[in-house]
C-alpha positions as CSV (number, residue, x, y, z in Angstrom):
1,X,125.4,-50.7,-40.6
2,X,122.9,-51.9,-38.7
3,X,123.3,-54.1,-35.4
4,X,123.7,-57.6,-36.6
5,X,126.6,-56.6,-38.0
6,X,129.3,-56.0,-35.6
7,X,127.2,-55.5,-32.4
8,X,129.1,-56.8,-29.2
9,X,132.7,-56.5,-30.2
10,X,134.7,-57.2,-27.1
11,X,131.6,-58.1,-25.0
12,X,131.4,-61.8,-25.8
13,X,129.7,-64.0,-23.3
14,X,130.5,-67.7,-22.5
15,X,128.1,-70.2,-23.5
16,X,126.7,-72.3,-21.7
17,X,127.7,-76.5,-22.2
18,X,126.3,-78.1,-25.1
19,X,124.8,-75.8,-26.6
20,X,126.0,-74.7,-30.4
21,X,128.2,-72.1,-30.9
22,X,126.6,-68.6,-31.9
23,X,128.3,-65.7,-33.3
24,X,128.5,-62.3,-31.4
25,X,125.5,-60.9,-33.4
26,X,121.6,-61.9,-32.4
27,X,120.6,-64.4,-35.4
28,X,116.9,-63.7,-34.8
29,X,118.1,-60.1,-36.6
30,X,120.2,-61.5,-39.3
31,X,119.3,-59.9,-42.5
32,X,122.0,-60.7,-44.9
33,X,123.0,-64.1,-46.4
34,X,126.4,-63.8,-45.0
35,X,124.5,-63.7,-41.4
36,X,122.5,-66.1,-42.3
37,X,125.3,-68.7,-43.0
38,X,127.3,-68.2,-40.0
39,X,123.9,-68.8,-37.9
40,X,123.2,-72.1,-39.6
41,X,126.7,-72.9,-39.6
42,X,128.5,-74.0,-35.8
43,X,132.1,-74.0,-37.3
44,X,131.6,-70.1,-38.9
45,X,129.6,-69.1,-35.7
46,X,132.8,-70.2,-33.2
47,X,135.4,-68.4,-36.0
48,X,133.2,-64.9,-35.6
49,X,133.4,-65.3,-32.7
50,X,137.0,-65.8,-32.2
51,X,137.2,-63.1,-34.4
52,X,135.5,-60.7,-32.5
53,X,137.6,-61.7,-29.2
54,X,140.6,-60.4,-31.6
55,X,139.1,-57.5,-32.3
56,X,138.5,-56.6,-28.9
57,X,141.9,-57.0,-28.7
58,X,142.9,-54.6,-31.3
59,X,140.4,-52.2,-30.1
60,X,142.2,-52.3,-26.5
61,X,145.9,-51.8,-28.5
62,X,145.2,-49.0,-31.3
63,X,141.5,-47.1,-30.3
64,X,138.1,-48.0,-31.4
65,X,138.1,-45.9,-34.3
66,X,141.2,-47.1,-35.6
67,X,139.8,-50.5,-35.4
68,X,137.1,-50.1,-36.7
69,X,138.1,-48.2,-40.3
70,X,140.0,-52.3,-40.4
71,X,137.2,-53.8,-39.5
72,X,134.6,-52.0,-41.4
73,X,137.1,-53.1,-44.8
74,X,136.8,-56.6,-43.7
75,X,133.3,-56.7,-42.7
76,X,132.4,-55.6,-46.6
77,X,134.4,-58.4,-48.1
78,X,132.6,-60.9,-45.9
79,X,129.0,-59.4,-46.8
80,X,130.1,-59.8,-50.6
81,X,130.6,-63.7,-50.0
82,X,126.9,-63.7,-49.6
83,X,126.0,-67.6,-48.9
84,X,128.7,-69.1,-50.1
85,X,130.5,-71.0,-46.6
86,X,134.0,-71.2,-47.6
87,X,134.2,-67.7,-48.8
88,X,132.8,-66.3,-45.1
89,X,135.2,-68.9,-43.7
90,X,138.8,-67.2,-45.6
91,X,137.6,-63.8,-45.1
92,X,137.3,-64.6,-41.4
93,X,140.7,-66.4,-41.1
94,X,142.1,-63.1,-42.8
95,X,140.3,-60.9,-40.7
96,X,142.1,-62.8,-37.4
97,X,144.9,-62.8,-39.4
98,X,145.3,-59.2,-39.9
99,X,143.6,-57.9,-36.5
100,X,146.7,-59.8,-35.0
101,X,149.2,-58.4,-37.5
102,X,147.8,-54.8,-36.5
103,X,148.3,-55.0,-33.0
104,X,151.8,-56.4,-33.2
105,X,152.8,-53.5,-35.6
106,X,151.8,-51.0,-32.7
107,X,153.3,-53.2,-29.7
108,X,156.4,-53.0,-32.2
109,X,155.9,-49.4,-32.4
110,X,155.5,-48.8,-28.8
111,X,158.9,-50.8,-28.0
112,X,160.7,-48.7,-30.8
113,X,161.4,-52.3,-32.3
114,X,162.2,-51.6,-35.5
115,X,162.8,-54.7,-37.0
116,X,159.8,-56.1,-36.2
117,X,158.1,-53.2,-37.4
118,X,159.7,-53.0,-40.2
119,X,158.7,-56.6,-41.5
120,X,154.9,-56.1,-40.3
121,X,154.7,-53.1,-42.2
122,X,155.9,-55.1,-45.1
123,X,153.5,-57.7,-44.3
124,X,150.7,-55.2,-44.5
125,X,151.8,-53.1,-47.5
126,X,152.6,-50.2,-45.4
127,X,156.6,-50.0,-45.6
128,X,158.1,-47.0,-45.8
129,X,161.1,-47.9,-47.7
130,X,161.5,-51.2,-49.7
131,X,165.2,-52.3,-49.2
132,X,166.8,-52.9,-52.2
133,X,167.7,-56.7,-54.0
134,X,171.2,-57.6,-54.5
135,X,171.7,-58.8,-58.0
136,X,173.3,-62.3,-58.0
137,X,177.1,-61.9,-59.4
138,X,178.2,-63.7,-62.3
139,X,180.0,-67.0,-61.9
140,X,178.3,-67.9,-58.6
141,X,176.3,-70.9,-59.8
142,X,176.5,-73.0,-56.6
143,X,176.0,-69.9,-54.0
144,X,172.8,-69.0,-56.3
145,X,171.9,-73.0,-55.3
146,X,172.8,-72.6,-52.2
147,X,170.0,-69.3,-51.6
148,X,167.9,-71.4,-53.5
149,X,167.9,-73.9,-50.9
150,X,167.8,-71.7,-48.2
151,X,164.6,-70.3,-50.1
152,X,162.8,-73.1,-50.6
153,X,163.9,-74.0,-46.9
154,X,163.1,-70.6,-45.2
155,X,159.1,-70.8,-47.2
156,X,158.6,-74.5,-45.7
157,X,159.5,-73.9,-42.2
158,X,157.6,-70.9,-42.5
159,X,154.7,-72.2,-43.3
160,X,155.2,-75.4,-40.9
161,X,155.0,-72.7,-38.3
162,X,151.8,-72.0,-38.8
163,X,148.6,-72.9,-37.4
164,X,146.0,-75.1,-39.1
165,X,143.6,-72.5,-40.5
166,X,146.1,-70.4,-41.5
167,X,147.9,-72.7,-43.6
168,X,144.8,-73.6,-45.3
169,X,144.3,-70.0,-45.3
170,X,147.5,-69.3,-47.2
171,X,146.6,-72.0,-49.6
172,X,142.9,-70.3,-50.2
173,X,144.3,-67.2,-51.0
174,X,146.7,-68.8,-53.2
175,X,144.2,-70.6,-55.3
176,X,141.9,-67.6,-55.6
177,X,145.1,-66.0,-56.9
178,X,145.5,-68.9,-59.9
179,X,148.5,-69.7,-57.7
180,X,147.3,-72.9,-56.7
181,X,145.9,-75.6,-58.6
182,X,146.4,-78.3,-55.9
183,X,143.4,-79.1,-52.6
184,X,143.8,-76.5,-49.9
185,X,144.3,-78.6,-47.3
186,X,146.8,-77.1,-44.6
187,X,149.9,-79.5,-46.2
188,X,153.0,-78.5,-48.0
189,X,153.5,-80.1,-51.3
190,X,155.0,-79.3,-54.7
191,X,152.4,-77.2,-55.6
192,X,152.1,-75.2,-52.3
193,X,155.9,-74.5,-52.4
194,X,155.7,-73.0,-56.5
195,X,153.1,-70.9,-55.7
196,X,154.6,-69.2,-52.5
197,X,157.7,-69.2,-54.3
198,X,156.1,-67.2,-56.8
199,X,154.6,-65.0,-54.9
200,X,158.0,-64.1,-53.7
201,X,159.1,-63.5,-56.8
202,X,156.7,-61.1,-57.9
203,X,157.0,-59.0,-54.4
204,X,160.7,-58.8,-55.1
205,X,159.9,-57.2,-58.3
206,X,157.0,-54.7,-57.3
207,X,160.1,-53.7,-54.3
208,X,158.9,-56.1,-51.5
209,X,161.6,-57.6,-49.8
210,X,161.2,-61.1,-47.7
211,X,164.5,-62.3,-46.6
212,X,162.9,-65.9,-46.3
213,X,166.0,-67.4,-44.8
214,X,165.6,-65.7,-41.7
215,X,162.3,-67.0,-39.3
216,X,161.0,-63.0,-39.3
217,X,161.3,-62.4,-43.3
218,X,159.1,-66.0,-43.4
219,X,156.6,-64.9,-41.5
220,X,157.0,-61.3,-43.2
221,X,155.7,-63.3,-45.9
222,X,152.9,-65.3,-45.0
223,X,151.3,-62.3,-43.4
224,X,151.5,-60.5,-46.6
225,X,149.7,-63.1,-48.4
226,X,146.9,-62.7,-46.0
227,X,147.2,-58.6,-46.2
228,X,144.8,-56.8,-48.0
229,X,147.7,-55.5,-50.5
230,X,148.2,-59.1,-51.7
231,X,143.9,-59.4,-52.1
232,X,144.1,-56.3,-54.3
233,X,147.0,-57.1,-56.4
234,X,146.8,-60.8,-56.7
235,X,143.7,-61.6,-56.4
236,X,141.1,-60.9,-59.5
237,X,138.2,-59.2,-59.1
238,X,135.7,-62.3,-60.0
239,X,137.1,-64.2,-57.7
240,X,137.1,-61.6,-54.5
């Protein structure tokens, strides 16, 4: 890896006024086209480099090398978007996305929270045990509605939560996964609500558990979808 890469992690410096944002990585020794397109791009070179200010803080809560075997995953998906802008800018959002989810999972582990660890470790495909689904009994028609609503409730308010670029980022993710027919544009719809739905449904059967009526089990979710269990399983390889 050479330095343009992921030199000055955690040693960002402010710029000054009016100038363009730059990434954390000299553009003068950009060598890939993945480089190359943050440098001509402002928007990508202000993400890396709120990327790399998570890092750093990922690097402060679970050791360099720790961080960097996460990183170093990340940093090859990026490189295979090549030149293409929108790809650079998911697999940035994901990266933030799962440099936070990291360092929660070890202050959760730290504070012997166990519910909270539990649900991160769902998020990022590392649960130790998968708690099991209660079938629905027969003759309960209208409570079977009723968690129905609470779903489709729980999956909306989730994602409302949200910020911006991560919605949008949930909705890329989707699409690439042939979730998602509709714009990914950071709003709930129909569309948005099938596919998460879905998703839900096909963790429940592979032993994932979300219990989306609760705020946690939500969020549980949302983080899986930008894990790197749900790019492997979900997402097809020509579309990666």
């Amino acid at each position: 890896m050479h330095k343009a890469t992921f030199l000055a992690l955690g040693l960002m410096t402010a710029m000054p006024t009016g100038l363009a944002a730059q990434p954390s990585f000299d553009c003068d020794d950009a060598r890939t086209a993945t480089e190359r397109t943050i440098c001509a791009s402002p928007g990508l070179a202000e993400l890396e480099q709120r990327m790399v200010g998570v890092y750093g803080q990922l690097v402060d809560r679970i050791g360099e090398a720790e961080a960097r075997r996460i990183a170093d995953i990340q940093l090859e998906r990026r490189q295979a978007c090549v030149g293409d802008a929108a790809c650079i800018e998911r697999q940035l959002l994901t990266s933030i996305g799962i440099f936070r989810a990291e360092g929660q999972a070890a202050i959760a582990a730290e504070g012997g929270n166990d519910e909270v660890l539990n649900d991160l470790r769902a998020a990022l495909g590392r649960e130790d045990t998968a708690p099991a689904v209660a079938p629905p009994e027969n003759g309960q028609d209208e409570d079977e509605t009723s968690r129905a609503e609470e779903r489709a409730r729980g999956i909306a308010e989730g994602f409302a939560r949200l910020p911006e670029y991560r919605r949008r980022n949930v909705q890329g993710r989707l699409r690439d996964a042939g979730l998602l027919s509709g714009p990914v544009d950071g709003v709930w719809g129909p569309g948005s609500a099938a596919a998460v739905e879905a998703v839900l449904s096909a963790a429940r059967e592979s032993g994932r558990n979300f219990p989306v009526q609760r705020p946690e089990g939500a969020d549980a979710l949302y983080r899986f979808i930008d894990s790197d269990p749900f790019y492997y399983e979900y997402i097809p390889v020509d579309a990666r």
